[in-house]
C-alpha positions in Angstrom: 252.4 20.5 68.8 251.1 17.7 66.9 248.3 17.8 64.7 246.3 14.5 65.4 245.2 14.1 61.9 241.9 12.4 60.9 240.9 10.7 57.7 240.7 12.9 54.8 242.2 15.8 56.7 245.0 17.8 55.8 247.9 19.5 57.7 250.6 22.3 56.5 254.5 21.2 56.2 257.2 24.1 57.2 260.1 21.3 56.4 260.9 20.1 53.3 263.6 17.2 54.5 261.3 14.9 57.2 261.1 11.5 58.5 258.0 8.7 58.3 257.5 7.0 61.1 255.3 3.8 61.0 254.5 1.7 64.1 252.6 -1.4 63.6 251.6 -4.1 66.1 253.1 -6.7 63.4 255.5 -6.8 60.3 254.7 -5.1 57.0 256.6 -3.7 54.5 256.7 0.2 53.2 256.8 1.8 50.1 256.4 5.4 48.7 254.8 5.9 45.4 255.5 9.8 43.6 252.9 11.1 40.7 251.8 13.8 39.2 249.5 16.0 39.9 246.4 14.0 38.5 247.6 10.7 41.1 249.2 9.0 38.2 252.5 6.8 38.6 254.7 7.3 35.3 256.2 4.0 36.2 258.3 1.7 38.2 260.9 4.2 38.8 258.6 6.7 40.5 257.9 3.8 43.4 260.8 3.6 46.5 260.3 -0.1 47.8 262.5 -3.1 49.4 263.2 -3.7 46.3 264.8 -0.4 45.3 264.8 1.3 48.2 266.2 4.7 47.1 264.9 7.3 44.5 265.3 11.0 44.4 264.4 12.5 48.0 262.8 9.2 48.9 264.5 6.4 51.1 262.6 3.6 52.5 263.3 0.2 54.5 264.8 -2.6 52.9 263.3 -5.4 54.8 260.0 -6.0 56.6 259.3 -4.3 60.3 257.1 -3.6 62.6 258.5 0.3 62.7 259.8 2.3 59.7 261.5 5.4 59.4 261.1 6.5 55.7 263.6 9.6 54.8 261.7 12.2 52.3 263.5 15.6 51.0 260.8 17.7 49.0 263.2 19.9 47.5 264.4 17.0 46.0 261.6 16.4 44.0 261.1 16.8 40.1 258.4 19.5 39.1 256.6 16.4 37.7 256.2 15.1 41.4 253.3 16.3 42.8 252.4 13.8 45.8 254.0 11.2 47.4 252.3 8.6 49.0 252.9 6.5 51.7 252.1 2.7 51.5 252.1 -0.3 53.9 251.1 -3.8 52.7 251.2 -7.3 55.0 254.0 -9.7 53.9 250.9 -12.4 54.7 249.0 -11.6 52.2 251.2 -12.6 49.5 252.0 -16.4 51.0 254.6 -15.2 54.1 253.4 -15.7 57.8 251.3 -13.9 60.4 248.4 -12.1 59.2 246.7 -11.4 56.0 244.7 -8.7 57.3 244.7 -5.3 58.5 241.4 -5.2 60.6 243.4 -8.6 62.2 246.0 -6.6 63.8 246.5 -3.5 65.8 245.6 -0.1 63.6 249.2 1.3 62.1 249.8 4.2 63.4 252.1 7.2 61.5 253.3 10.3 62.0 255.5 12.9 60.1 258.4 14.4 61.8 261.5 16.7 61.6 264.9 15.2 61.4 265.2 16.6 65.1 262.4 14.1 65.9 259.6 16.3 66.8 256.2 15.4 65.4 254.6 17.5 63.3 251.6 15.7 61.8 250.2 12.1 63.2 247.4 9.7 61.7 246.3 6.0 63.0 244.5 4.1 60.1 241.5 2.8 61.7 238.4 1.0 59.9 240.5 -1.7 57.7 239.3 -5.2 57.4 239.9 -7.5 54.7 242.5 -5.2 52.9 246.1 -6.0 52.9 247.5 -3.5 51.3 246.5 0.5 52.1 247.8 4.1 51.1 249.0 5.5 54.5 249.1 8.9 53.8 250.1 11.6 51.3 252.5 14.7 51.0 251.1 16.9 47.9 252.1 20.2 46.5 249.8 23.2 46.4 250.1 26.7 45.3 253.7 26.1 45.5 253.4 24.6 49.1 253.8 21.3 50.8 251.2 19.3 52.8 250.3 16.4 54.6 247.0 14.9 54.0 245.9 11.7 56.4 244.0 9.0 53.4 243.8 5.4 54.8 242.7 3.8 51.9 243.0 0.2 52.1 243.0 -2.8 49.0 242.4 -5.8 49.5 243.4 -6.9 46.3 247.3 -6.1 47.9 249.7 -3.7 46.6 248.8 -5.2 42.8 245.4 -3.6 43.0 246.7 -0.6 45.0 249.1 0.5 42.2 246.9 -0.5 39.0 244.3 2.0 41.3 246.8 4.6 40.4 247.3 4.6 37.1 250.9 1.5 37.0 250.5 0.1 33.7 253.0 -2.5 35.6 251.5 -2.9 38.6 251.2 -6.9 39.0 254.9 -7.2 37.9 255.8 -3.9 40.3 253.9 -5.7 43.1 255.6 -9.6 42.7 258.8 -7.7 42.6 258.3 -6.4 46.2 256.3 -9.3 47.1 260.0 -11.2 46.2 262.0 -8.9 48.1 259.8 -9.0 50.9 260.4 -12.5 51.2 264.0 -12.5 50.7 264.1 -10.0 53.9 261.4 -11.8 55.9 264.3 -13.7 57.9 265.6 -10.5 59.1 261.8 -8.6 59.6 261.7 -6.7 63.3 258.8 -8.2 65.3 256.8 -5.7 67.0 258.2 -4.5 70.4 256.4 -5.3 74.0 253.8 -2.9 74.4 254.8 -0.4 76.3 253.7 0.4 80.6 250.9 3.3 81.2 252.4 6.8 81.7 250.7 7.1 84.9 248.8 9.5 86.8 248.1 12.9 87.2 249.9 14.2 90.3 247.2 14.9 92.1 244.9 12.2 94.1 243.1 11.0 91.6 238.8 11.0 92.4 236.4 8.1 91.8 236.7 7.1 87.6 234.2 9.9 85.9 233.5 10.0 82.3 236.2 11.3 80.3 235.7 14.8 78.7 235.7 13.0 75.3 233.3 10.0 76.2 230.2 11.1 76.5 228.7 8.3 78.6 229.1 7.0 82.4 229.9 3.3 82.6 227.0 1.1 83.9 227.4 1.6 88.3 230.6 3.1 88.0 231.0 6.3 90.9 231.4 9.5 90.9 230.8 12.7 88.5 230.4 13.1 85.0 230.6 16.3 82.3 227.4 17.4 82.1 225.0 16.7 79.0 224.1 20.1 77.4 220.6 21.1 76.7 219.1 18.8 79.6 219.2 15.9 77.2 221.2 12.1 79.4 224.4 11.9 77.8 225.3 9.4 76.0 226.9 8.5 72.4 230.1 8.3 71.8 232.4 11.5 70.6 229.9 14.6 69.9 227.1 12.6 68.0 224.9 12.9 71.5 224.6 15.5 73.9 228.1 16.2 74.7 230.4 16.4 78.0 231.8 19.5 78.7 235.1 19.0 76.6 233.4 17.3 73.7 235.8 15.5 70.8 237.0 12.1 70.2 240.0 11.3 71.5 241.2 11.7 75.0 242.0 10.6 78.9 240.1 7.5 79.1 239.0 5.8 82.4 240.1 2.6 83.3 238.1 0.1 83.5 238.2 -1.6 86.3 237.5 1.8 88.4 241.4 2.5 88.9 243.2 5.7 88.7 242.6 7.6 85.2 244.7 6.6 82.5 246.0 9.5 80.4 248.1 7.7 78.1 247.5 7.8 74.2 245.8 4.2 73.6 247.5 3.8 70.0 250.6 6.1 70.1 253.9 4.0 70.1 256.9 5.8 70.4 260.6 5.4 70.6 260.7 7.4 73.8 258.6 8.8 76.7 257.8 11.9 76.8 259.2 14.3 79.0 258.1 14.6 82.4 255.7 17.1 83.6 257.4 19.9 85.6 257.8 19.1 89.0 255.9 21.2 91.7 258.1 24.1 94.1 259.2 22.2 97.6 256.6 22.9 100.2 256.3 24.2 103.0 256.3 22.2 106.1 252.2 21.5 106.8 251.1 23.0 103.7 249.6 21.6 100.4 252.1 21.3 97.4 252.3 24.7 95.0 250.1 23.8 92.1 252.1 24.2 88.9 251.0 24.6 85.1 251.2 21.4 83.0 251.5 18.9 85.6 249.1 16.5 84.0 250.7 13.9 81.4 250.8 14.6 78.1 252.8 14.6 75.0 253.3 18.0 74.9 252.5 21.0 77.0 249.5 21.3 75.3 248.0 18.2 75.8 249.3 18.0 79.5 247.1 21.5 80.3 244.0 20.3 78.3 244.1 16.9 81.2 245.1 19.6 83.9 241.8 21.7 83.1 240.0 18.4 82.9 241.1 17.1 86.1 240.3 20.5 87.8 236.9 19.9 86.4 236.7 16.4 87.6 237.9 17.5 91.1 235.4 19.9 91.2 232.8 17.4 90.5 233.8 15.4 92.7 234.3 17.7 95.9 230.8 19.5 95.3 229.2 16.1 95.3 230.5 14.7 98.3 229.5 17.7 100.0 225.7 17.8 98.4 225.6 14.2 99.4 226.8 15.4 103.2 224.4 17.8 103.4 221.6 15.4 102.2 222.8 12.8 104.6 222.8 15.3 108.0 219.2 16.5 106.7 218.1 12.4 106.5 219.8 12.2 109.7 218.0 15.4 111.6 214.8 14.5 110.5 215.0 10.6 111.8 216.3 11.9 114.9 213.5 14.4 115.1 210.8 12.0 114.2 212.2 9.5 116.4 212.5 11.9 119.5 208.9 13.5 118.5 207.1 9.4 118.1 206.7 9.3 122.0 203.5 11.7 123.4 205.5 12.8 126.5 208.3 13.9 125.0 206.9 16.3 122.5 206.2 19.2 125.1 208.4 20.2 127.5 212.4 20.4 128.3 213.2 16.7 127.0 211.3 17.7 123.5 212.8 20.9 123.0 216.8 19.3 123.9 216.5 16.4 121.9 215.4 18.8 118.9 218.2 21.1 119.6 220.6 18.1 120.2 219.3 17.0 116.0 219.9 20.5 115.0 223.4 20.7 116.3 224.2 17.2 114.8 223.2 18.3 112.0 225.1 21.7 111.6 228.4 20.5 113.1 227.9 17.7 109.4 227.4 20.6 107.5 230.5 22.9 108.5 232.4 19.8 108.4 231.3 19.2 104.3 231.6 22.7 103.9 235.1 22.3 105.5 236.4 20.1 103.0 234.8 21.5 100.4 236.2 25.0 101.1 239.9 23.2 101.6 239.3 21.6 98.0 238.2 24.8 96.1 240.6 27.0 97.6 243.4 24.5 96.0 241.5 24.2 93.0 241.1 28.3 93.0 245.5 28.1 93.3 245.9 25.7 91.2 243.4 28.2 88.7 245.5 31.0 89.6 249.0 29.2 87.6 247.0 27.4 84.7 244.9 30.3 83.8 248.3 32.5 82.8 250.1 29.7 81.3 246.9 28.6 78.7 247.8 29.3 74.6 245.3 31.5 72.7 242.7 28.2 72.1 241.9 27.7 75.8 242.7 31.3 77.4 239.9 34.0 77.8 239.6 36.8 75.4 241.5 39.3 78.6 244.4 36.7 78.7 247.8 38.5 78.3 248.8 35.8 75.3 246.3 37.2 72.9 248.9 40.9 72.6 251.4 37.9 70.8 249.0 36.4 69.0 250.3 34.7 65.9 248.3 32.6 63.1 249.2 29.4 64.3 251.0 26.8 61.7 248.9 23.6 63.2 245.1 23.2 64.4 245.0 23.0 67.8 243.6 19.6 70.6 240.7 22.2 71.4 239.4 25.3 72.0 237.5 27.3 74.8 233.6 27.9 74.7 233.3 29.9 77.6 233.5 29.2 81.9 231.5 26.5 84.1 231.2 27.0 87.7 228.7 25.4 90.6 226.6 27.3 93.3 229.1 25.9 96.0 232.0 27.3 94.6 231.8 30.7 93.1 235.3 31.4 93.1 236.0 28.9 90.4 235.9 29.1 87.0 237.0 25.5 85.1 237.6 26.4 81.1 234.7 24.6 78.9 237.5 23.1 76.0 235.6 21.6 73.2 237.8 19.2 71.2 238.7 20.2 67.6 238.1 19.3 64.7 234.2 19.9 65.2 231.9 17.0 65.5 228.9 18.8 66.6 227.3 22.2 65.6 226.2 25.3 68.0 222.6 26.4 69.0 223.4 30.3 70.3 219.8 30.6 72.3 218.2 34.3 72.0 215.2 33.4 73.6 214.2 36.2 76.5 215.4 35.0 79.9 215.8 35.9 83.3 219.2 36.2 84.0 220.9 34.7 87.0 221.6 37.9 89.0 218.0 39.0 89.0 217.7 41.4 86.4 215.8 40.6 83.7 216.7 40.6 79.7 214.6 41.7 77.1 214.5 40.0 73.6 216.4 42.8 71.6 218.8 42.8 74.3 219.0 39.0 74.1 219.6 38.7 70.0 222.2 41.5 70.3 224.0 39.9 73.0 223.5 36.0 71.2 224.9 37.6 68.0 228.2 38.9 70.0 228.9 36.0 71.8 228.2 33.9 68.0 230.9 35.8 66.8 233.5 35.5 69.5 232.8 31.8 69.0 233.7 32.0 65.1 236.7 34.4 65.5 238.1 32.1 68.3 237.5 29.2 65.6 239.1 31.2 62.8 242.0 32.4 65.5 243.3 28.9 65.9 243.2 27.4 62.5 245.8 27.8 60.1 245.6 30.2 56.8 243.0 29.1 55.1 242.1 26.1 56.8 238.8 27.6 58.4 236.0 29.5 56.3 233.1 31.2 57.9 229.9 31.9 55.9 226.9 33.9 57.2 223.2 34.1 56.8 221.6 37.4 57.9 218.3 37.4 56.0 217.0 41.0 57.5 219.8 42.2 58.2 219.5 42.0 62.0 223.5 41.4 63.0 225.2 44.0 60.8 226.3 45.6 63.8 227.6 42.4 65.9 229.2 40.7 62.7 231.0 44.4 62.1 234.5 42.8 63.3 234.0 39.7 60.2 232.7 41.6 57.5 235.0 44.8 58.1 238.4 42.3 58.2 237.3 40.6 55.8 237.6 37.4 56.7 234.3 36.4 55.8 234.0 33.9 52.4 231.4 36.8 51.4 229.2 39.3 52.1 226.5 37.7 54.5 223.8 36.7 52.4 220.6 38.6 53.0 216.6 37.3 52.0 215.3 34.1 51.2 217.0 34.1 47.8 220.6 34.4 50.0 219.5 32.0 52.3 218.6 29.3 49.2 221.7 30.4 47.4 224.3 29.7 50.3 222.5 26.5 51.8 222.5 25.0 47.8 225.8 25.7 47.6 226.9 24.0 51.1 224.6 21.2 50.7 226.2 20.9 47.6 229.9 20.7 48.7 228.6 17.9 51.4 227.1 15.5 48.4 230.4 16.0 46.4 233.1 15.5 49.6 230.9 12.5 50.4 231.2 10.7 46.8 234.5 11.7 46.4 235.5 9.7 50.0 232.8 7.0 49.2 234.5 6.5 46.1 237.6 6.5 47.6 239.0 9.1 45.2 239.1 12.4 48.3 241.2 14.4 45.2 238.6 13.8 42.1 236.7 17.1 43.6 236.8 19.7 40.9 239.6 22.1 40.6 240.2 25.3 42.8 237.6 23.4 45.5 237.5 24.4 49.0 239.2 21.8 51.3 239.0 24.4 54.4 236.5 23.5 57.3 233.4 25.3 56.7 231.0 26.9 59.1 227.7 28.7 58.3 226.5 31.0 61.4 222.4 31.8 60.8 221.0 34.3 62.4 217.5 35.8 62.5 216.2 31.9 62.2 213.2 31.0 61.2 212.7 34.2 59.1 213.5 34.0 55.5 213.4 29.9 55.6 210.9 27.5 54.4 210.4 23.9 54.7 212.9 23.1 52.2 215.2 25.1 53.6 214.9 23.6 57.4 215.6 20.3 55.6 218.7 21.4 54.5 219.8 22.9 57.9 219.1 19.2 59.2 220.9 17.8 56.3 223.7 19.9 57.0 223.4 19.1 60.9 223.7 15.6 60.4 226.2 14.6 57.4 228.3 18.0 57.2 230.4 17.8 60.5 232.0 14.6 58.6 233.0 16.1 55.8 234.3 19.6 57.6 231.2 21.8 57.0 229.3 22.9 60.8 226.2 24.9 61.3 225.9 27.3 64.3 222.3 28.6 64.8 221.7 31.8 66.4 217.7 31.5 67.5 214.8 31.9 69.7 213.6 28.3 70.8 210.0 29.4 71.0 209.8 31.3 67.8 211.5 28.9 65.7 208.4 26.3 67.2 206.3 26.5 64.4 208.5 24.2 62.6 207.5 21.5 65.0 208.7 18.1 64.1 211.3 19.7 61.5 213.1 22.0 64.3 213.0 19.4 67.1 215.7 17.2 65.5 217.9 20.3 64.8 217.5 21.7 68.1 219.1 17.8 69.6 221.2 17.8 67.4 222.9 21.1 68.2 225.1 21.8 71.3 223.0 24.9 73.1 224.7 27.4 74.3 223.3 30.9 75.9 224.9 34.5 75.5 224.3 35.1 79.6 225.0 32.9 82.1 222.9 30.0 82.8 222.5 26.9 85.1 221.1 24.9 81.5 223.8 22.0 81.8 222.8 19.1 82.9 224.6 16.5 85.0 222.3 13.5 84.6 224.6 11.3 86.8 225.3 13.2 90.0 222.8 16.1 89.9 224.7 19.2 89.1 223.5 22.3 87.6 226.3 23.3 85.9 226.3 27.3 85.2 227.7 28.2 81.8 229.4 31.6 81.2 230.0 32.5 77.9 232.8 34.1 76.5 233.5 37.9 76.2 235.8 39.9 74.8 236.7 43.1 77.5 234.6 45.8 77.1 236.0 48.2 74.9 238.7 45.6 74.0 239.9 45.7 69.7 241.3 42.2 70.9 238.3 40.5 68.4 239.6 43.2 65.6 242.9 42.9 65.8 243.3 38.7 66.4 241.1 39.1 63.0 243.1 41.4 60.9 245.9 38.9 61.8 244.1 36.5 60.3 242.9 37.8 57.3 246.5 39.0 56.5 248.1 35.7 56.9 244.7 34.1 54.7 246.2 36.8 51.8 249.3 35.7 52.2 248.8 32.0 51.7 246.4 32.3 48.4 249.5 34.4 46.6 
């Protein structure tokens, strides 16, 4: 699987020889620069461009081109190489032809692959403008390991400025020299190639254009069904900034449009090939429906293809449930103008003609109803076989806590497209279950409501009941979240001021995979939210200052996420502030709050809490009909996720991790 990297964000290499592949919708040329650990270049000789295209483990292009393949061998580095970055610069900018611009052309995409050709780590540079010359990406040594870090920083003083950035004592004459052979090669540069045709459709008939789980917002009059907004707020914004669609994230299927069929190809990827079909569905029996199959949706990998398939499940359900609400609502419109026409007339409302034309309405009427209810029966039970396939075939990140893939569970080496928050289902079709996926990395942080409620099967919960059961289902959410990132590339920290969840956060704190002890009183609560708000200001002027390595040494790169419990006890004003402050500038720099709270009690806080509690994507620990579908009216029932009962699954997928975190800090 490949990790879809974002800026600033780092990946694990388990290959030491690779391959650089740059697509870019015009020419430019490539370099690779090596330094040492402090980012320095030693000199010209540590720089592999046109002009002297080979160095120790590097190889790069020789002329100008729209694609590169750059060959890099890490075990062919010196121990005074300690990164090597990757950098593209336009040919345009320096007096050749086209443009002289990134932000005027098509965002560069790159990936990192094994000689085989599989992709292991992928990055498109968006946000350039005026700069003609950027640093791609990085490979960097540490603890004795390779990685992969995604850094898009762009100069647009051209490759002179990028290299006296880094330390070149030579860096105008270094640049002029590959500015020279830039233009000796120009003759020969590769012009982009054609863009390539849509990957098509899903198998299935594809419904009316909805939102896509990653967009947040319907498209003004465009029909049909949208992911519900959580927390009853209209959905809108784009990624997880506003109340979020049920698969949340920032990339994904996308709608065309002009209200055709949904597009699931990748809007930037460029490739050298297709990818391989989707497996093809068992023949059919004569008058039946075709065998659902796992992974039928397009994708790059199988992966990606059974995140669309549980998307378009969800989309079909949408759609089928309402078409049949809006049946129903038409037969009822229908009986009652027949009614009131057949009742408008004095004579006819007593008697044998009153009484057959009201039973002639009411069996109009029902015979629309079964007929909707026909179709939407046919439609479920397909979506209930195709359940039946996908369900097994799901990898740890979107299977349920009972799925048979957890007994094999191993600490995966990449972060996965997304991973499962729990079940939605609709009251017409209790039989189905549609995965909620939330896309990864984390955008938006998680309100765990432990407010008393009346549960949907009648029986009512009290509010002890309610804070154990929010504190459970809080830490299945973090040991799913620590389950599917690498070692060490997810930390969990926990507030507990009274000491409330020792019980529920037994299976963190006795595997240890905690960053600490949860902290415990106001002076923990100030001493962990200091030190988070903290790390924030410092990632922030580090990327600001375009220097995302000047952080100070031994720093924490991981993804960081703080679960609170016991809210508002043991906080004061100041503290709330910095809840919000983490709520609204941590998710960009990898740090993500999730609140475990009573609504009511936390009111007191008034117009401090009310910002926090938009912010945050609510979730409850029993199921409840709380997500709103602005656009088509459904009440979307949220299940949340739970381990078997009795079940070490949560203890054992966490020793796992906490063994593989040891390992990699040796």
């Amino acid at each position: 699987m490949t990790a879809e990297l974002v800026r600033g964000q780092n990946h694990p290499l388990s290959q030491s020889r690779l391959e650089i592949r740059i697509s870019a919708g015009t020419p430019v040329a490539a370099a690779a620069a090596l330094s040492d650990e402090n980012g320095r270049i030693h000199g010209t000789e540590w720089v592999a461009h046109p002009g002297a295209p080979v160095q120790p483990g590097l190889e790069v292009s020789r002329q100008a081109a729209a694609d590169h393949r750059l060959a890099v061998d890490l075990d062919a580095m010196t121990e005074a190489v300690h990164r090597v970055s990757v950098l593209l610069a336009l040919p345009a900018a320096n007096g050749g032809a086209g443009p002289a611009r990134f932000g005027a052309v098509a965002a560069p995409f790159v990936a990192v692959t094994g000689l085989d050709g599989t992709e292991v780590a992928s990055y498109t540079i968006t946000g350039l403008d005026l700069e003609s010359a950027v640093v791609a990406l990085e490979l960097y040594r540490r603890q004795g390991a390779w990685k992969v870090r995604a850094v898009g920083q762009g100069y647009a003083g051209g490759l002179a400025e990028l290299f006296a950035d880094q330390g070149l004592s030579e860096a105008a004459q270094l640049a002029a020299g590959i500015d020279e052979a830039v233009a000796r090669g120009l003759a020969r540069s590769v012009q982009a190639p054609p863009p390539r045709t849509s990957e098509g459709d899903r198998s299935r008939q594809a419904a009316a254009p909805a939102v896509g789980p990653d967009q947040g917002a319907a498209p003004q009059g465009a029909p049909g069904p949208v992911p519900p907004a959580y927390g009853g707020q209209p959905a809108g914004g784009q990624g997880q900034g506003g109340p979020q669609p049920a698969y949340g994230g920032a990339t994904g299927p996308h709608a065309s449009a002009g209200g055709g069929p949904v597009d699931y190809s990748h809007p930037r990827r460029q490739t050298s090939a297709p990818p391989p079909p989707p497996p093809a569905a068992p023949p059919a029996q004569p008058g039946q429906p075709t065998r659902p199959v796992a992974g039928d949706a397009t994708g790059w990998s199988m992966e990606e293809r059974l995140y669309n398939q549980v998307w378009g499940m969800f989309e079909d359900l949408a759609r089928t449930a309402a078409a049949y609400r809006s049946a129903v609502d038409f037969a009822e419109s229908r009986m009652d103008k027949e009614l009131e026409q057949a009742l408008s007339d004095p004579r006819s409302r007593i008697g044998g003609q009153g009484d057959a034309a009201r039973e002639a309405a009411r069996a109009r009427y029902t015979q629309l109803v079964d007929q909707a209810r026909a179709s939407l029966d046919r439609d479920v039970a397909q979506l209930v076989a195709e359940s039946e396939v996908v369900e097994p075939a799901l990898p740890p990140a979107f299977a349920r806590w009972d799925n048979p893939c957890w007994h094999a569970y191993r600490v995966p080496m990449e972060i996965p497209m997304a991973l499962r928050l729990g079940d939605l289902r609709l009251p017409e079709a209790e039989s189905i279950r549609i995965p909620m996926l939330l896309r990864l990395p984390l955008e938006r942080g998680l309100w765990i409501d432990s407010g008393r409620t009346d549960s949907l099967d009648g029986s009512f919960t009290d509010s002890h009941d309610m804070r154990r059961l929010a504190m459970d289902t809080a830490v299945a959410h973090a040991a799913r979240l620590l389950a599917v990132y690498p070692a060490g590339e997810f930390t969990v920290h926990v507030v507990d001021p009274a000491g409330s969840g020792a019980q529920a956060l037994a299976p963190l704190t006795q595997t240890g995979v905690l960053a600490g002890p949860p902290a415990q009183g106001a002076a923990g609560v100030t001493e962990v939210l200091a030190r988070l708000t903290q790390r924030v200001d410092l990632v922030q002027m580090a990327l600001r200052g375009g220097a995302p390595d000047a952080l100070p040494p031994g720093f924490d790169t991981s993804q960081q996420l703080l679960i609170v419990n016991d809210f508002p006890h043991g906080f004061d004003d100041r503290a709330v502030n910095q809840l919000r402050y983490l709520v609204d500038e941590g998710p960009s720099v990898g740090v993500h709050l999730m609140m475990v709270a009573d609504r009511e009690e936390s009111a007191g806080y008034g117009p401090l809490l009310d910002p926090l509690w938009r912010a945050l994507l609510r979730l409850t620990p029993v199921p409840d009909d709380h997500l709103a579908d602005p656009w088509v009216g459904h009440a979307w029932t949220y299940e949340p996720p739970a381990a078997p009962h009795g079940s070490e699954v949560l203890r054992t997928v966490l020793t796992q991790v906490a063994e593989a975190r040891r390992t990699w800090n040796r």
